[in-house]
ZATI-287736 format. One record per residue (C-alpha): residue number from 1; x, y, z. Coordinates in Angstrom, 2 decimals. Example, Ala and Ser with C-alpha at 12.3 -4.5 7.8 and 13.67 -1.06 7.14 Angstrom:
<rec n="1" xx="12.30" yy="-4.50" zz="7.80"/>
<rec n="2" xx="13.67" yy="-1.06" zz="7.14"/>
END
This chain:
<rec n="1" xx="1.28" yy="137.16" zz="12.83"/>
<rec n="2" xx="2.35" yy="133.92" zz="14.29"/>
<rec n="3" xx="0.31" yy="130.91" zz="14.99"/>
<rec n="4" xx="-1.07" yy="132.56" zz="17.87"/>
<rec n="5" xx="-1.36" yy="136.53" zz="19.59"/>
<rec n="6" xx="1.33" yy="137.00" zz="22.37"/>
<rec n="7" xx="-0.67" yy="138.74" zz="25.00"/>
<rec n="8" xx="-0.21" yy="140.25" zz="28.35"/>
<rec n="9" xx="-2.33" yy="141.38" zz="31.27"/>
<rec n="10" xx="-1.64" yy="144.72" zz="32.96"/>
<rec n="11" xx="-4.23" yy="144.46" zz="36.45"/>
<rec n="12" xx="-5.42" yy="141.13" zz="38.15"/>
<rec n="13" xx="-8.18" yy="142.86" zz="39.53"/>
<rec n="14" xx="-11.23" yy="140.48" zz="40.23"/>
<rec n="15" xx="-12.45" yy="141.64" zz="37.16"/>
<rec n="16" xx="-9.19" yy="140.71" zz="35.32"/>
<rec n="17" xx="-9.74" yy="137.29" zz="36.85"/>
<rec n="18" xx="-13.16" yy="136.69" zz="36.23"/>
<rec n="19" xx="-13.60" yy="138.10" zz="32.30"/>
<rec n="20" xx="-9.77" yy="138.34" zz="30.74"/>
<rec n="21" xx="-7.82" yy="135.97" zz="32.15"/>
<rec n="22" xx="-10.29" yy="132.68" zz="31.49"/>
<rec n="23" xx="-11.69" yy="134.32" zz="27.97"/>
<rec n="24" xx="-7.75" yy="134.26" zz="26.99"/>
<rec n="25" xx="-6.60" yy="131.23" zz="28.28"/>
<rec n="26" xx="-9.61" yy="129.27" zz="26.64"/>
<rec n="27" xx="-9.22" yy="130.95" zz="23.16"/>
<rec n="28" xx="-7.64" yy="128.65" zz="20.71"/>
<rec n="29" xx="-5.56" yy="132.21" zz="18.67"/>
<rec n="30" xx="-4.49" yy="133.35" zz="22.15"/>
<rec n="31" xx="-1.04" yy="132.91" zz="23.96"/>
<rec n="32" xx="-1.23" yy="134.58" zz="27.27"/>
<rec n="33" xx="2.24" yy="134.80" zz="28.36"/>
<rec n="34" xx="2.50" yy="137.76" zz="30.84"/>
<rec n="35" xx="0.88" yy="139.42" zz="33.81"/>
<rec n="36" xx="1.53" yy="142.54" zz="35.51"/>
<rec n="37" xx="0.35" yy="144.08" zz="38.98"/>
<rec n="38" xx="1.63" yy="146.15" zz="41.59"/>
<rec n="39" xx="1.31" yy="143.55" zz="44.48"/>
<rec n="40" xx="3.56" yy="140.78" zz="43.63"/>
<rec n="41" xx="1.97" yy="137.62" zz="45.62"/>
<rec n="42" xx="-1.31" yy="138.10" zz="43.60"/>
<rec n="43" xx="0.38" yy="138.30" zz="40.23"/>
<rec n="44" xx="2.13" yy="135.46" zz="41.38"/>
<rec n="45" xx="-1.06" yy="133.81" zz="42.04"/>
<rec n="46" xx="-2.75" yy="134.83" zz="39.08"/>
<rec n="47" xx="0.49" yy="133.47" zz="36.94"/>
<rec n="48" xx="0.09" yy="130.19" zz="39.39"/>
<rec n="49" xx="-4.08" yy="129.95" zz="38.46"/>
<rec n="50" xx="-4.00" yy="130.21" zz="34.76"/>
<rec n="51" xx="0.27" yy="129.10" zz="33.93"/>
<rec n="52" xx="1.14" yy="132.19" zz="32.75"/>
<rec n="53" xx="4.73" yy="132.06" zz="32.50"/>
<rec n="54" xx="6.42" yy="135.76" zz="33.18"/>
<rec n="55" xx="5.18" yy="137.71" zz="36.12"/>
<rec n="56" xx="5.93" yy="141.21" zz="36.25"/>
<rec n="57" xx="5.42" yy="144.23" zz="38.93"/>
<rec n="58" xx="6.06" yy="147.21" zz="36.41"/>
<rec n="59" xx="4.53" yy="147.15" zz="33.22"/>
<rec n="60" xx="6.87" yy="148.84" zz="31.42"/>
<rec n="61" xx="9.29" yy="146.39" zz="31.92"/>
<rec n="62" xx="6.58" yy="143.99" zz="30.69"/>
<rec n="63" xx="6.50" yy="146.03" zz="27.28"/>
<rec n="64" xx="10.03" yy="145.89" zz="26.88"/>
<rec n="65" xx="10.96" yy="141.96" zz="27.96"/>
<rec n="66" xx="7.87" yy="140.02" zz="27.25"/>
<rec n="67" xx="7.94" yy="139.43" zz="23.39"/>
<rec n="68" xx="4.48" yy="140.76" zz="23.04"/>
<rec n="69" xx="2.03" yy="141.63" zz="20.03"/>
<rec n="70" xx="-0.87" yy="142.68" zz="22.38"/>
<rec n="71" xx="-1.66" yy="143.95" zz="25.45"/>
<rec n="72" xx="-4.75" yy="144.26" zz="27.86"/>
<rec n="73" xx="-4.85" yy="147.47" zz="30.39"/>
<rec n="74" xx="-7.45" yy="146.08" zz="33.17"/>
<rec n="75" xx="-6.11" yy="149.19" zz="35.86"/>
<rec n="76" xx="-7.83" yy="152.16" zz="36.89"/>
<rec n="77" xx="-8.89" yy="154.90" zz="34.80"/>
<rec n="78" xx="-5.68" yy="157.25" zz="35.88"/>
<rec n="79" xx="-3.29" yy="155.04" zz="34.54"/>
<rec n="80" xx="-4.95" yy="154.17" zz="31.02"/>
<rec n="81" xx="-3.54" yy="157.25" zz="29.12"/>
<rec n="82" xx="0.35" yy="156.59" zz="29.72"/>
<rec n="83" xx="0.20" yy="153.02" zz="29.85"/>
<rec n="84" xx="-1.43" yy="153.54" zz="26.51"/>
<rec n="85" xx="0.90" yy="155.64" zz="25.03"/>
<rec n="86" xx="3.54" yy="153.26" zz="26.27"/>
<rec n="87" xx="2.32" yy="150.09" zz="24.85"/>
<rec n="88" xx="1.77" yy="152.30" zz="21.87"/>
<rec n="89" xx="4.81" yy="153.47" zz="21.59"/>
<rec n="90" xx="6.31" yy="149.45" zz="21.67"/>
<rec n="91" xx="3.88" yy="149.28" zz="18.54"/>
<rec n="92" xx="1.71" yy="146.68" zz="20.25"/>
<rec n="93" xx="-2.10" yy="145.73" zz="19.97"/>
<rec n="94" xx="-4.08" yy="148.15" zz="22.70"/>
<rec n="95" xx="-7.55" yy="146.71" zz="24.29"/>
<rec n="96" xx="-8.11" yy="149.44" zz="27.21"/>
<rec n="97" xx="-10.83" yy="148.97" zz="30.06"/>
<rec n="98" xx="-13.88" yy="151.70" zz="29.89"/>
<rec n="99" xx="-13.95" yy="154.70" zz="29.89"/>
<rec n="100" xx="-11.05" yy="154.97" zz="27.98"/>
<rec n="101" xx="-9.57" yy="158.01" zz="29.65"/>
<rec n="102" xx="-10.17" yy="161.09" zz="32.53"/>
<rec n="103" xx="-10.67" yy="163.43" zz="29.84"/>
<rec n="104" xx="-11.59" yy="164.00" zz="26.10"/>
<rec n="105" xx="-8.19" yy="165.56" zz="25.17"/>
<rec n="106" xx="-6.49" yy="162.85" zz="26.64"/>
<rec n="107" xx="-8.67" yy="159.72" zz="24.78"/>
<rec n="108" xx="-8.63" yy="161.84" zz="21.63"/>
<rec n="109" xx="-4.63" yy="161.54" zz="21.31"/>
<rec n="110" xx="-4.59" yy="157.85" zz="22.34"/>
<rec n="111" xx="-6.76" yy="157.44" zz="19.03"/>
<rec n="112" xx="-4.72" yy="159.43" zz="16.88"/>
<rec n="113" xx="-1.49" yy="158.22" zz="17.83"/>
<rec n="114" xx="-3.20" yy="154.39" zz="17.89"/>
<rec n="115" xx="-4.48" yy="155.49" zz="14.36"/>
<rec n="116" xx="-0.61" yy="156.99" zz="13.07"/>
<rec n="117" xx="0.97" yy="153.53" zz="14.38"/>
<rec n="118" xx="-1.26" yy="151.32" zz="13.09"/>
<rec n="119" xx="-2.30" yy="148.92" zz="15.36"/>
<rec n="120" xx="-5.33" yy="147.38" zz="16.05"/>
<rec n="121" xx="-7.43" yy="149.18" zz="19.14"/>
<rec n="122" xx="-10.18" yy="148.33" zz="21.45"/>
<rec n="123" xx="-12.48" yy="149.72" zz="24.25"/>
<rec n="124" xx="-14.35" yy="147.10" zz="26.53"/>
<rec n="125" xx="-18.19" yy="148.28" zz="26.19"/>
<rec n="126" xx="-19.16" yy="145.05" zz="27.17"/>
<rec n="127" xx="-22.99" yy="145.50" zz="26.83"/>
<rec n="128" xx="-22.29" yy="145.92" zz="23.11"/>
<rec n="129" xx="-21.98" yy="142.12" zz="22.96"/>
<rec n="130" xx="-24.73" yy="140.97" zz="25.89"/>
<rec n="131" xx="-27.25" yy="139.17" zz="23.77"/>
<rec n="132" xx="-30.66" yy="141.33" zz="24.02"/>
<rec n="133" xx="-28.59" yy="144.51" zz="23.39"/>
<rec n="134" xx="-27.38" yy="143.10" zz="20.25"/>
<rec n="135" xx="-30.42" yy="142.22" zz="18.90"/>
<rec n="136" xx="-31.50" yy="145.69" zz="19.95"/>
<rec n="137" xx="-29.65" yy="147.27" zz="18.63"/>
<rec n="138" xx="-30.10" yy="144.77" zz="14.95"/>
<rec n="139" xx="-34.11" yy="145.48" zz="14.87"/>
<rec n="140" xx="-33.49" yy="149.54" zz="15.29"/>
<rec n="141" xx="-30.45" yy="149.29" zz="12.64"/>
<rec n="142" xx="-33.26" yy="147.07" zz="10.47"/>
<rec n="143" xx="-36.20" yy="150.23" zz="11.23"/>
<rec n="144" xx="-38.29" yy="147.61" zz="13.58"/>
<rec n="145" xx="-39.53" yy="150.72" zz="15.27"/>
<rec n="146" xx="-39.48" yy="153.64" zz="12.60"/>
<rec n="147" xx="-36.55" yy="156.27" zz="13.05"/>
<rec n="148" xx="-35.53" yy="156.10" zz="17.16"/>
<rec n="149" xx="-36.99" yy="159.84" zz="18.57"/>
<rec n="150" xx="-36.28" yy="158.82" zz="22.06"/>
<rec n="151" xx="-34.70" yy="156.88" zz="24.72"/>
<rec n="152" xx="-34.85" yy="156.20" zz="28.29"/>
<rec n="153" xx="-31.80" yy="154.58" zz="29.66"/>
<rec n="154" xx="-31.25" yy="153.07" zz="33.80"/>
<rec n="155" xx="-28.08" yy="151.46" zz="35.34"/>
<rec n="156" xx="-28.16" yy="150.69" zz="39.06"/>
<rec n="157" xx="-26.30" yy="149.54" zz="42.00"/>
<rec n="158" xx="-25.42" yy="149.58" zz="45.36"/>
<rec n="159" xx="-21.82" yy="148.72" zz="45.01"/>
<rec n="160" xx="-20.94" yy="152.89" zz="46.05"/>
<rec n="161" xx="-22.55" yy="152.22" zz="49.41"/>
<rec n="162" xx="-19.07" yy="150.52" zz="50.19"/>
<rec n="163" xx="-17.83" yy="152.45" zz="53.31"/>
<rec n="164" xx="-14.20" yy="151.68" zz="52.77"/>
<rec n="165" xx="-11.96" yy="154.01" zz="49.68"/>
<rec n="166" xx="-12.35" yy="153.01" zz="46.34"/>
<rec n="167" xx="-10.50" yy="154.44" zz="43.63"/>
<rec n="168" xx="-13.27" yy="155.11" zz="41.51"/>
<rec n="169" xx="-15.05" yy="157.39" zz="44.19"/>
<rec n="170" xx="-11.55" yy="159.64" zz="44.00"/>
<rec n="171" xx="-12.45" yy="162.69" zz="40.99"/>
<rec n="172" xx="-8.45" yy="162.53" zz="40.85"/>
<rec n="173" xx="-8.50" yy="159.04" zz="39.92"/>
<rec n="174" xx="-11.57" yy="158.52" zz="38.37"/>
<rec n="175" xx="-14.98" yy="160.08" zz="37.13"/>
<rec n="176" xx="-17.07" yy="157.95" zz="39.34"/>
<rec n="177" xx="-20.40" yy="156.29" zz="38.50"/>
<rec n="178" xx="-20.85" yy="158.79" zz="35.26"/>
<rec n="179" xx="-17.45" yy="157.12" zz="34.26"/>
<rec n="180" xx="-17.81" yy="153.40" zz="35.00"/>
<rec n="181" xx="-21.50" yy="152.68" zz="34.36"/>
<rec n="182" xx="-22.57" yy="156.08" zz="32.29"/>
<rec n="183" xx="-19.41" yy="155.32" zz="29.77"/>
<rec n="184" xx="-21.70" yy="151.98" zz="29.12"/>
<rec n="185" xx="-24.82" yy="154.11" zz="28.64"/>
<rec n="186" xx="-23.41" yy="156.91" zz="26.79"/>
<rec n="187" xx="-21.72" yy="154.36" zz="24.17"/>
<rec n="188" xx="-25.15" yy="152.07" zz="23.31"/>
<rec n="189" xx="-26.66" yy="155.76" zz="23.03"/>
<rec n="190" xx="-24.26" yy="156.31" zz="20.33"/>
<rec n="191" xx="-24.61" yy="153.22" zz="18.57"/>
<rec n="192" xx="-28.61" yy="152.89" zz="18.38"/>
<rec n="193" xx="-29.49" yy="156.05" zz="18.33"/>
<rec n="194" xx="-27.04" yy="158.45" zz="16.47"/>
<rec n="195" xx="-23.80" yy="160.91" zz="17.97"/>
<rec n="196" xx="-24.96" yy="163.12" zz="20.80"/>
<rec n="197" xx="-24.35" yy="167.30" zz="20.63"/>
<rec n="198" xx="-25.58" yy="168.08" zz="23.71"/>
<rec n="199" xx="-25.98" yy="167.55" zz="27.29"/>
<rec n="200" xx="-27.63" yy="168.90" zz="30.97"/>
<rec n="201" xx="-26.67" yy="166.80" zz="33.66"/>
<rec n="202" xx="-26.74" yy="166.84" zz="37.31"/>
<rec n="203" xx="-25.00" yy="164.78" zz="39.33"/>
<rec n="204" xx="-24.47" yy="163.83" zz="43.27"/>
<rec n="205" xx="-23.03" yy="162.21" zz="46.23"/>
<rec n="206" xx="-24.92" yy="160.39" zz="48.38"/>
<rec n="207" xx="-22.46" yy="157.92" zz="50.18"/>
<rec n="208" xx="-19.81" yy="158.60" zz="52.70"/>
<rec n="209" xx="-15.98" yy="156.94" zz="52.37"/>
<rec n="210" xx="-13.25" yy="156.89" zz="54.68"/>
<rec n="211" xx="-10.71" yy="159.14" zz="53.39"/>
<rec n="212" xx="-7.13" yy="156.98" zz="51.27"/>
<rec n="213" xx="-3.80" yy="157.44" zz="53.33"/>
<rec n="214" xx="-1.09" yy="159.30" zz="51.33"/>
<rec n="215" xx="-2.86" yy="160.46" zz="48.22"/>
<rec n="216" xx="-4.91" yy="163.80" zz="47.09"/>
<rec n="217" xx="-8.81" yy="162.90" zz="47.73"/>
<rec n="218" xx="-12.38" yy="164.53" zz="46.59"/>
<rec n="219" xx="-15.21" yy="163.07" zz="46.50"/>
<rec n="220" xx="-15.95" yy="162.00" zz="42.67"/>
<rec n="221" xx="-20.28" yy="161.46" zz="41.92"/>
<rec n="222" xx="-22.08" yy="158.24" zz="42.82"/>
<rec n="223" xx="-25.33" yy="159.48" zz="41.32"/>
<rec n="224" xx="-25.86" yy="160.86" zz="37.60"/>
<rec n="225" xx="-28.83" yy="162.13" zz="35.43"/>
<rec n="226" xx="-28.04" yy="162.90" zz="32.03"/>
<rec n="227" xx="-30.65" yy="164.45" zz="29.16"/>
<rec n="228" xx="-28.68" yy="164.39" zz="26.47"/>
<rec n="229" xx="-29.82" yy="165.20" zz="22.34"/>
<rec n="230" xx="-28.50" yy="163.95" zz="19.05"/>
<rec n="231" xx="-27.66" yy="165.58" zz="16.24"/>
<rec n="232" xx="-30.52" yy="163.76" zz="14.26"/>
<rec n="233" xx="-32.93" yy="165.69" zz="16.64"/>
<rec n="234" xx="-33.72" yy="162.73" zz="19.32"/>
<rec n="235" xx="-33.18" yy="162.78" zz="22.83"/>
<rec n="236" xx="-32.33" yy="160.85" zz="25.75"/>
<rec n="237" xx="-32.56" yy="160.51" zz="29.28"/>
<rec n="238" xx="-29.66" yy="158.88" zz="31.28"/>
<rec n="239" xx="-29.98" yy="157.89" zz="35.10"/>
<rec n="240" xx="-27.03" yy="156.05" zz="37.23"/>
<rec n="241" xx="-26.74" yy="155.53" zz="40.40"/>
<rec n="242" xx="-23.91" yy="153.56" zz="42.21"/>
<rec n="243" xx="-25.86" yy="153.63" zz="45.48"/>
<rec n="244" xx="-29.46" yy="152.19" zz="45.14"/>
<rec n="245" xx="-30.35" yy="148.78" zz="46.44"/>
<rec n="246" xx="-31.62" yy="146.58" zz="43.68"/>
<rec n="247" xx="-32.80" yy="142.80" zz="43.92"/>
<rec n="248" xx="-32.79" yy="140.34" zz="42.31"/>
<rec n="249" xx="-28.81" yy="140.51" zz="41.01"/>
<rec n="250" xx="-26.64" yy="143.13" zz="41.61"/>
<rec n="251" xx="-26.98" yy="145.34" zz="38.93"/>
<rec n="252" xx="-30.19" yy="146.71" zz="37.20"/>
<rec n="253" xx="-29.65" yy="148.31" zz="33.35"/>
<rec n="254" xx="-32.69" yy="148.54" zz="31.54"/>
<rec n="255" xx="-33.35" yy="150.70" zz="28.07"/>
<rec n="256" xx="-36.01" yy="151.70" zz="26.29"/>
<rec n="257" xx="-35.99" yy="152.74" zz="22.61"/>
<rec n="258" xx="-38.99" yy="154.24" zz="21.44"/>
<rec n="259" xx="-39.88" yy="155.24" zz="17.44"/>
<rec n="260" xx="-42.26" yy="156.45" zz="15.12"/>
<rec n="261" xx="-43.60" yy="152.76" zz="14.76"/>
<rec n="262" xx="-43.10" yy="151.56" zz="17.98"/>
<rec n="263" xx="-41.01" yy="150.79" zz="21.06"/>
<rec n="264" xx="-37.97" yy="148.33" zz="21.93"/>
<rec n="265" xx="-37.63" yy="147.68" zz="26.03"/>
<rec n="266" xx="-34.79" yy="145.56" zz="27.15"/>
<rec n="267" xx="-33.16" yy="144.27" zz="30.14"/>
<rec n="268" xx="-30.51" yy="142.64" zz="31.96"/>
<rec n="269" xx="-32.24" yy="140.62" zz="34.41"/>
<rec n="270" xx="-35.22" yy="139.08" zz="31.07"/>
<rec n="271" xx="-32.08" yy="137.98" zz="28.94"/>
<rec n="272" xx="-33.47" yy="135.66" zz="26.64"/>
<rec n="273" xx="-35.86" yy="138.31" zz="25.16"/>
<rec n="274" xx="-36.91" yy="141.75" zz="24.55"/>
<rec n="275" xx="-39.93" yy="143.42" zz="24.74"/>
<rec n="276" xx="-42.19" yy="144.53" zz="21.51"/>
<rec n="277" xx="-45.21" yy="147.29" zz="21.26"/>
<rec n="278" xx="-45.89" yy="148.27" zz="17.94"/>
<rec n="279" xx="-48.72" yy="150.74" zz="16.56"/>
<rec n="280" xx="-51.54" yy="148.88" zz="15.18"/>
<rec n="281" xx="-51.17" yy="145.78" zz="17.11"/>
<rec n="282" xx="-53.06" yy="145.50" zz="20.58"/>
<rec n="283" xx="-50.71" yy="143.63" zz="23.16"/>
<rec n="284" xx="-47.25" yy="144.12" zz="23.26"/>
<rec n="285" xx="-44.83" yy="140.81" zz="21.87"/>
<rec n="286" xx="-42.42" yy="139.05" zz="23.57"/>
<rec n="287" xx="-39.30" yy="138.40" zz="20.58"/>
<rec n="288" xx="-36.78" yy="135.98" zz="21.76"/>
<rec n="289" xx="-33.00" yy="136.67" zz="21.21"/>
<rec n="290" xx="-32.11" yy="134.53" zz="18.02"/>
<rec n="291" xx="-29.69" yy="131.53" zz="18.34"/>
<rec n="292" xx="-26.75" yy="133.02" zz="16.23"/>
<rec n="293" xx="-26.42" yy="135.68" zz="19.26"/>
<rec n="294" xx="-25.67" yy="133.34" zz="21.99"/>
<rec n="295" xx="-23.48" yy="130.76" zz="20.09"/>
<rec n="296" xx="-22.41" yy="128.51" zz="22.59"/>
<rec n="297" xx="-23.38" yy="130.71" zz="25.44"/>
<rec n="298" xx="-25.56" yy="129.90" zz="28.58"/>
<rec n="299" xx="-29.10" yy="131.39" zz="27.83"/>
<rec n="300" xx="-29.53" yy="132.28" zz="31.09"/>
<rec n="301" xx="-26.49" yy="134.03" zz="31.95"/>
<rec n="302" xx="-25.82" yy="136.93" zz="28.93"/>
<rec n="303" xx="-22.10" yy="137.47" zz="30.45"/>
<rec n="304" xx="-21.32" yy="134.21" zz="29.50"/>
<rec n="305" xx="-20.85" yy="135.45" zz="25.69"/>
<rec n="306" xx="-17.61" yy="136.92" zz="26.34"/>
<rec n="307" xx="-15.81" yy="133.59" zz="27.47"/>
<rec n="308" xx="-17.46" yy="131.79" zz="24.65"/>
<rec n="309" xx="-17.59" yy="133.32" zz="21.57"/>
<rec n="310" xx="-15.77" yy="136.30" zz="19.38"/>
<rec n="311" xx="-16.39" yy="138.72" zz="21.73"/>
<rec n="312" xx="-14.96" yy="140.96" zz="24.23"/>
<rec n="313" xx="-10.91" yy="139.85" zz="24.50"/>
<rec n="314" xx="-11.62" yy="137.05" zz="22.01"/>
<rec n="315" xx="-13.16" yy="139.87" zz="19.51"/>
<rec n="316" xx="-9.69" yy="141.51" zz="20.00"/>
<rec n="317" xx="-7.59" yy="138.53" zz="19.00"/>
<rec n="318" xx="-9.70" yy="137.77" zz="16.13"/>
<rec n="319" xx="-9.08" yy="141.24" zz="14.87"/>
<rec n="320" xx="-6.18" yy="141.44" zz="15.75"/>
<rec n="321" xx="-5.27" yy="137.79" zz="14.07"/>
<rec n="322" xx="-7.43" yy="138.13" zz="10.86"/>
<rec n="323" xx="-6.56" yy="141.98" zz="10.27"/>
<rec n="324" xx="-10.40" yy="143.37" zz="10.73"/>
<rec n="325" xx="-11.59" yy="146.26" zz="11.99"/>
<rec n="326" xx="-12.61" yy="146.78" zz="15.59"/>
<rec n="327" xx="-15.68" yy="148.49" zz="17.08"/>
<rec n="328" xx="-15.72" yy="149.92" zz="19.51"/>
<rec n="329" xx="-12.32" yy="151.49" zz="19.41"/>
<rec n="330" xx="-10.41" yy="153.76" zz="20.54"/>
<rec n="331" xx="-12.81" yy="156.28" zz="18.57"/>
<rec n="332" xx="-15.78" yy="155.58" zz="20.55"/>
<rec n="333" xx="-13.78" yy="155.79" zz="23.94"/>
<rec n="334" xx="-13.19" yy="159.55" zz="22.68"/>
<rec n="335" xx="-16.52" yy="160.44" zz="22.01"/>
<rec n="336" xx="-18.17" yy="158.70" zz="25.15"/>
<rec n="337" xx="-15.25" yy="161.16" zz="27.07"/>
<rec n="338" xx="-16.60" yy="163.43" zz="25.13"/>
<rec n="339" xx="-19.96" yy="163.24" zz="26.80"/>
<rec n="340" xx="-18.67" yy="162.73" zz="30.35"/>
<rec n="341" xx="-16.90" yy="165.87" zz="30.25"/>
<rec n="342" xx="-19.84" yy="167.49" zz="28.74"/>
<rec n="343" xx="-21.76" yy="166.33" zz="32.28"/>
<rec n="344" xx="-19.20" yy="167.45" zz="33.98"/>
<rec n="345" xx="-19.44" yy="170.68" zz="32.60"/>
<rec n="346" xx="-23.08" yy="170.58" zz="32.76"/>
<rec n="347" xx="-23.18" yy="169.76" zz="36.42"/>
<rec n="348" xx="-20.56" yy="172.80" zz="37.11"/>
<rec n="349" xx="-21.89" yy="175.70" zz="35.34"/>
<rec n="350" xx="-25.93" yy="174.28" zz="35.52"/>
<rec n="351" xx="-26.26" yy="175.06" zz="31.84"/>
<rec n="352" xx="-26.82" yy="172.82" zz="28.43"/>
<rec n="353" xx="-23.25" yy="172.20" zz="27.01"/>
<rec n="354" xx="-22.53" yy="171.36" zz="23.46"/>
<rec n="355" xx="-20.15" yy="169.10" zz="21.85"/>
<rec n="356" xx="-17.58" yy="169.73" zz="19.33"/>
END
């Protein structure tokens, strides 16, 4: 590796803007020298905002003329398998927006062949780096509340009440809310409680969209519950809703871990803290997020950890520069899929479906 990563940018979504552009450009191991995006004018304008020197419109010609090591796929969910496999295929570095693919076949051969190349490989769970999730996740790993029996998991929003087409309400483009926020969900399930082998779900639509000109359109869900069990014998609940009016904020996730000794509650809205209740003592404790979590973030505002420290993108270039393994990778993307297409299944045939 050179002095510093030469990445590009495939998408300069809003998102793209506001997380992977400005993490990159500030991070000292980073050289962000290419963006790609269908609509010229605002990957020119993206290139203009942040000096990014080549500006492409098809990201293949990106892979093949930009003199990359890494690349970032910000684009929707259809177009993360073969842009994958491309990028792979050039032997570069491979950080790929959630959830990783449309189905489990697809994000289980992006990790193999990422595996048989050798490169380094990343999934954006974000919340895996939000301070109070963290430390979460730290005092159930440490037994703070005995061995975790059960969990109770919410993310809401009203951002599916949009009445105009968005891709990710299309089931051919996307797997709607059980995708974009339940991916989230599913993944800290994983990680704090133990792999999942089962699943019942239900899912619904609740908001009407104007139909997209020239493309093949159904309806994907904007509403998901999820009971899902581990193979250690706990259980979950799951709820998600892209079409509930929340205040304050935009977004609402709160989890609950509960154990034999006691119970973890934490949210995104309290992000300095998390809430305690053990047996044997009388009122429940408040136990503040410790320092070496938010680094030189705001304390007030837990997205600002992923422009400021080694996380998110900037975790990627570290690994990527300093040759360490990466969580959550490509692996993880395959076995949230794995779950998603268990709802799916679930919600089709109204029966408990098992994973392999």
């Amino acid at each position: 590796m050179s002095e510093k990563v030469r990445v590009g940018v495939v998408g300069t979504s809003w998102w793209a803007d506001a997380l992977y552009f400005p993490s990159l450009k500030s991070h000292p191991r980073a050289d962000l020298v290419a963006v790609c995006g269908r609509n010229l004018e605002r990957a020119k304008e993206m290139s203009a905002k942040y000096d990014i020197l080549q500006v492409f419109t098809n990201y293949r010609e990106m892979l093949a003329k930009g003199d990359l090591n890494a690349v970032i796929l910000a684009t929707p969910d259809d177009l993360h398998y073969v842009m994958t496999m491309d990028a792979l295929d050039a032997g570069l570095h491979v950080l790929c927006e959630k959830p990783l693919a449309l189905n489990a076949m697809d994000a289980r051969a992006m990790y193999e062949k990422a595996e048989s190349v050798g490169v380094k490989h990343m999934v954006l769970f974000s919340y895996r780096w939000h301070p109070q999730f963290r430390y979460m996740h730290e005092l159930v790993a440490q037994g703070y509340i005995g061995g975790c029996f059960q969990a109770d998991m919410r993310f809401r929003t009203g951002i599916g009440r949009n009445a105009g087409y968005m891709w990710r309400g299309n089931q051919y483009r996307a797997n709607g809310v059980l995708g974009d926020l339940g991916s989230h969900l599913i993944d800290f399930a994983r990680w704090s409680v133990g792999e999942i082998n089962s699943v019942a779900a239900h899912l619904g639509v609740f908001a009407e969209r104007s139909l997209p000109v020239g493309e093949p359109y159904a309806p994907a869900n904007d509403s998901a519950m999820l009971v899902v069990k581990f193979q250690n014998g706990a259980q979950a609940t799951l709820q998600l809703s892209g079409v509930t009016k929340v205040a304050p904020g935009s977004f609402h996730l709160d989890i609950a871990l509960y154990g034999d000794t006691g119970t973890l509650e934490a949210n995104l809205q309290e992000c300095g803290a998390i809430r305690s209740a053990r047996f044997g003592e009388d009122e429940a404790q408040m136990l503040p997020v410790p320092d070496i979590l938010w680094g030189d973030a705001d304390r007030n505002d837990s997205w600002s950890v992923l422009f400021t420290n080694s996380t998110g993108a900037r975790f990627f270039i570290d690994a990527i520069f300093e040759n360490q393994p990466i969580s959550p990778n490509f692996y993880d993307g395959w076995k949230a899929q794995q779950v998603i297409d268990a709802a799916l299944e679930s919600d089709r045939t109204g029966r408990w479906v098992s994973i392999q």
